[in-house]
C-alpha positions as CSV (number, residue, x, y, z in Angstrom):
1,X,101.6,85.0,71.6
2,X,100.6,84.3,67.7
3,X,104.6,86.8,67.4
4,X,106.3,84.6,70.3
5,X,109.3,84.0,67.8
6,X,109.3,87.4,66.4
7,X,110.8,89.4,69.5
8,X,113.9,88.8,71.8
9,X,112.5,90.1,74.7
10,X,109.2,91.4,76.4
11,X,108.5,94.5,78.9
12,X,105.4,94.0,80.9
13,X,103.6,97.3,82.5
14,X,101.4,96.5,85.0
15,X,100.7,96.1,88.9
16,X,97.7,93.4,88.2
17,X,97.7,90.6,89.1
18,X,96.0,89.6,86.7
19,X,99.2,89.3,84.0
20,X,101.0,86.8,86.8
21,X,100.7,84.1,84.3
22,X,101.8,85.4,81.4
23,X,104.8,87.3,83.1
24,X,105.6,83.2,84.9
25,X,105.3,82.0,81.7
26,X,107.7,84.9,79.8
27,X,110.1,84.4,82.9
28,X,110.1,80.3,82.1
29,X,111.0,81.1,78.9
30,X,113.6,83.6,78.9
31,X,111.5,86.0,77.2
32,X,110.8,88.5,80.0
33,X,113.0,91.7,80.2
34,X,111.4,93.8,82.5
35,X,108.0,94.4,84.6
36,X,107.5,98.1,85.0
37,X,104.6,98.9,88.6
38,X,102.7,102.5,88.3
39,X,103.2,102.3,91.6
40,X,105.2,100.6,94.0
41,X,103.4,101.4,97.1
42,X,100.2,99.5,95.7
43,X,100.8,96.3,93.2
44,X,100.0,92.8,93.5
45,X,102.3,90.4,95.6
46,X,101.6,88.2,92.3
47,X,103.5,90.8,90.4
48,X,106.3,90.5,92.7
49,X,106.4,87.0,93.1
50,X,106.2,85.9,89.5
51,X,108.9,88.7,88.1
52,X,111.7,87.4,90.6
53,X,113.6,90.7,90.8
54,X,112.7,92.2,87.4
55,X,110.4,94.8,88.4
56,X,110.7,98.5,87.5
57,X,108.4,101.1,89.5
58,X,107.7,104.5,87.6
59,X,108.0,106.3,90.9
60,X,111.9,105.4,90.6
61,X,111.9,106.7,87.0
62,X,109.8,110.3,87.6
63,X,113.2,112.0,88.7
64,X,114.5,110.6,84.7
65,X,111.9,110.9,83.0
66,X,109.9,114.4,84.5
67,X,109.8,117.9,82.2
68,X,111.2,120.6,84.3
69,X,110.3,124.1,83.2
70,X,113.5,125.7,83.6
71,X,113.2,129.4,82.3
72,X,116.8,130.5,80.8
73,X,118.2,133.7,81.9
């Protein structure tokens, strides 16, 4: 938090719980973009509850982001 004023915005990646405080305390003060989840079949409800719509799951974002080894004829 020592660069709070140095950034517009933050991207949090996690499915702890354990970062519900900081990503309440981001939310409260404008200063949270995004939450990406590993996985959205497991992740804390605390997650969920404390990002208020702005989660991202990577399982959404394999079909964008995946290498496919496409040979060329």
């Amino acid at each position: 938090m020592i660069d709070f004023n140095k950034y517009e915005k933050a991207v949090i990646v996690s499915g702890d719980g354990d970062f519900y405080c900081l990503i309440k305390y981001l939310r409260d003060k404008n200063k949270l973009l995004n939450v990406i989840v590993p996985n959205k079949e497991k992740y804390s409800a605390l997650i969920k509850k404390s990002a208020e719509g702005k989660i991202t799951f990577m399982n959404d974002l394999k079909n964008k982001v995946e290498f496919l080894n496409e040979k060329t004829p």
